[in-house]
N, C-alpha and C positions, 0 to 999 in steps of 0.2 A: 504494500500500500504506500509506504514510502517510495520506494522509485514512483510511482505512478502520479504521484503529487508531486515530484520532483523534476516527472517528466513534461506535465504539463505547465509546471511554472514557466516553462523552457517557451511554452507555446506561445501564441499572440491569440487574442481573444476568438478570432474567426475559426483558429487552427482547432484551438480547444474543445470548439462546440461543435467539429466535423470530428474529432475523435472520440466526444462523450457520444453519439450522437449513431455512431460505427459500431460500438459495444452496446448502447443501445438495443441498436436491431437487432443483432445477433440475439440479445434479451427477449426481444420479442418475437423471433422467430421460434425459440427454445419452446415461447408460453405457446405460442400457436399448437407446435407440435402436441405439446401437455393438455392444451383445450382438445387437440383432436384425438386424442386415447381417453381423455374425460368424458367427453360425447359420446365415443363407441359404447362405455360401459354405461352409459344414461340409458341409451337404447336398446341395451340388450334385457335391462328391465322394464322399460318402455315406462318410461320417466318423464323429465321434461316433455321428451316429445309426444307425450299422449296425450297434450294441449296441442300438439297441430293439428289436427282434421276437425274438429271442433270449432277453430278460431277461423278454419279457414272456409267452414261452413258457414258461420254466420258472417264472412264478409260477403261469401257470394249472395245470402239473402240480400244484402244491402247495396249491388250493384244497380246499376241503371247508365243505357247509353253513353249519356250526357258525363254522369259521374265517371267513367271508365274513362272515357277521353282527357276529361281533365287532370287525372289520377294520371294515367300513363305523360301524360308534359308533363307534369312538375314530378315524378320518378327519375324524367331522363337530365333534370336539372343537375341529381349528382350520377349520371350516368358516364361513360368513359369518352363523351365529347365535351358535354356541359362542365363537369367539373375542374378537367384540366384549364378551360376558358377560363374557369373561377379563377384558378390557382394560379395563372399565370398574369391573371389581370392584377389580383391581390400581391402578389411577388414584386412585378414590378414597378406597383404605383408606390407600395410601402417603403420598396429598396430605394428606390428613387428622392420618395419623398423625405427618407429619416439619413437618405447619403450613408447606408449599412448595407453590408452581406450578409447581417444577420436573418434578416425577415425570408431573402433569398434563400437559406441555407435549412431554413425551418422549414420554409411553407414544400421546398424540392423534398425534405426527408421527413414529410408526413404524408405526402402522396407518394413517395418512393417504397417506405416501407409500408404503406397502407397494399401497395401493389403484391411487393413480396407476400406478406400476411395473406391475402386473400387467395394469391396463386397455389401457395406450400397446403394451406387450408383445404381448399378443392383437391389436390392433387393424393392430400393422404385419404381422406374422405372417400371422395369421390358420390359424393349423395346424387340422389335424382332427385328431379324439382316435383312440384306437384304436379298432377295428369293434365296434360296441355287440354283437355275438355273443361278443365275448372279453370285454366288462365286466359287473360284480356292478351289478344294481339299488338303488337308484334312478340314472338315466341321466342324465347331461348333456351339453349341447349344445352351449356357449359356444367357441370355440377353446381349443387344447390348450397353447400354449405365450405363456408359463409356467405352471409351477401356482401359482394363488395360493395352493392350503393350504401349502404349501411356503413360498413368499415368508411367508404372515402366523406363520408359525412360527418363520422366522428370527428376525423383527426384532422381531416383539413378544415371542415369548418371551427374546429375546437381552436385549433392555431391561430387562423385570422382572427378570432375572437378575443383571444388572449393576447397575439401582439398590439391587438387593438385599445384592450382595457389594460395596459401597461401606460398606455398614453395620453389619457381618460382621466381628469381629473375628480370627476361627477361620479356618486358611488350611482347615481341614478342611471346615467351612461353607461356604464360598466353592468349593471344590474340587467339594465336593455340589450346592452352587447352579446354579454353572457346567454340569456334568456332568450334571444333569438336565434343563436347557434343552437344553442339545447330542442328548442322546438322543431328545427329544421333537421338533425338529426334523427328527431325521434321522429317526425311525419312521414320521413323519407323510408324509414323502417317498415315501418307499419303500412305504405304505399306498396310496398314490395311484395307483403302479405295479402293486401287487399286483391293487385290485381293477378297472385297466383302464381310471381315469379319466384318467390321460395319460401318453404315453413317457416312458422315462427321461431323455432328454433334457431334458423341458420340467421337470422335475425337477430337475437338475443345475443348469441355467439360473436356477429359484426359487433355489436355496442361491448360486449367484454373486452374482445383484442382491440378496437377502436379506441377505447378510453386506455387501454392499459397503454399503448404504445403515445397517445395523445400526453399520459404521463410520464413516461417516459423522455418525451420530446422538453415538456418544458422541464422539468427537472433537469436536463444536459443546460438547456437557458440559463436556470439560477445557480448552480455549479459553474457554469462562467463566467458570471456576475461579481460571485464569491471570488474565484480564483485570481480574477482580473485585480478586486477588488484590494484583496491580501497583498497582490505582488505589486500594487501601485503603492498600499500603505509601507511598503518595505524600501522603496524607494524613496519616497515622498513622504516621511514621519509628521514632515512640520502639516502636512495636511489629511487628521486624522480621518476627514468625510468627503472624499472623495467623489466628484458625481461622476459616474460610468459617461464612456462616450459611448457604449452602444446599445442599441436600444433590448 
């Protein structure tokens, strides 16, 4: 633990938080794997997942036309067009606007490893989704669990939010900021379910590795904050409070 504090004192604040950041993932690749030997054995007593047919029955009572249509837009909002649009729009106004690689650096390794997360997940899995006669068109095929709109919802929207309410001085702002990421995650979930494209389960699953990795990510932030923070007071005694240059 020493070298490793020794090594990152070495680093510059951007370095620091692409190496906390590397260990990280590999962290949350580890839980992925762990979440998908914990779901095997959920299923083999038929656990959790004996709230899917159920949940997914009383969404299809509550379909209609109109509803389906506008259910399937606002799903493809964290869909694998819509989202990376988010994330690059957010990336560069933020990097831009605050003159940091940090925002850059976060907002690229919440959708990067949100990607991993979901691929590794399907691939040990390999679930089937629900029966294409209970889902709203257009159809997909990929394995069911996890959902990645779920996962990319977590973490990249939990990011923006939080590089956001860093800059916020209004707990009222921060309260909205927060509270808007949080509902848009969780609609987007529960969208997925409605129109059929995977159980609740594989649902639930995205919002667990979502948040785990979401914390993951800022925790590597205040870790360089810290670090930064230590090796400026080490330098600079005469100035015990230090304000960080990066956001």
């Amino acid at each position: 633990m020493t070298k490793l504090r020794a090594f990152l004192a070495r680093l510059s604040p951007t370095a620091t938080l692409i190496v906390i950041l590397a260990v990280g993932l590999l962290i949350a690749f580890l839980l992925s794997v762990a979440v998908a030997q914990i779901y095997d054995s959920i299923t083999d007593v038929d656990g959790v997942s004996g709230l899917d047919q159920p949940i997914l029955n009383w969404m299809l009572a509550h379909r209609s036309p109109a509803l389906n249509s506008t259910v399937t837009a606002y799903t493809n909002v964290a869909g694998p067009i819509g989202m990376p649009i988010i994330a690059v729009l957010a990336l560069v106004t933020l990097g831009v606007r605050w003159r940091s690689w940090t925002p850059v650096i976060m907002i690229i390794a919440a959708g990067g490893g949100s990607l991993l997360l979901t691929i590794s997940g399907k691939d040990l899995i390999g679930r089937v989704r629900p029966p294409l006669n209970d889902a709203v068109p257009p159809y997909e095929y990929s394995p069911s669990f996890p959902s990645g709109h779920t996962l990319n919802a977590v973490v990249v929207a939990g990011t923006i939010a939080y590089l956001l309410a860093l800059h916020q001085s209004s707990r009222i702002a921060r309260a909205l900021t927060i509270g808007i990421a949080t509902v848009f995650a969780a609609t987007i979930g529960l969208s997925r379910v409605f129109l059929g494209h995977h159980w609740f389960t594989d649902v639930l699953a995205g919002f667990i590795l979502g948040l785990a990795w979401l914390a993951i990510i800022i925790t590597a932030h205040r870790l360089m904050h810290i670090i930064h923070a230590r090796r400026h007071a080490l330098r600079h005694p005469a100035d015990p409070n230090p304000e960080s240059s990066t956001p």
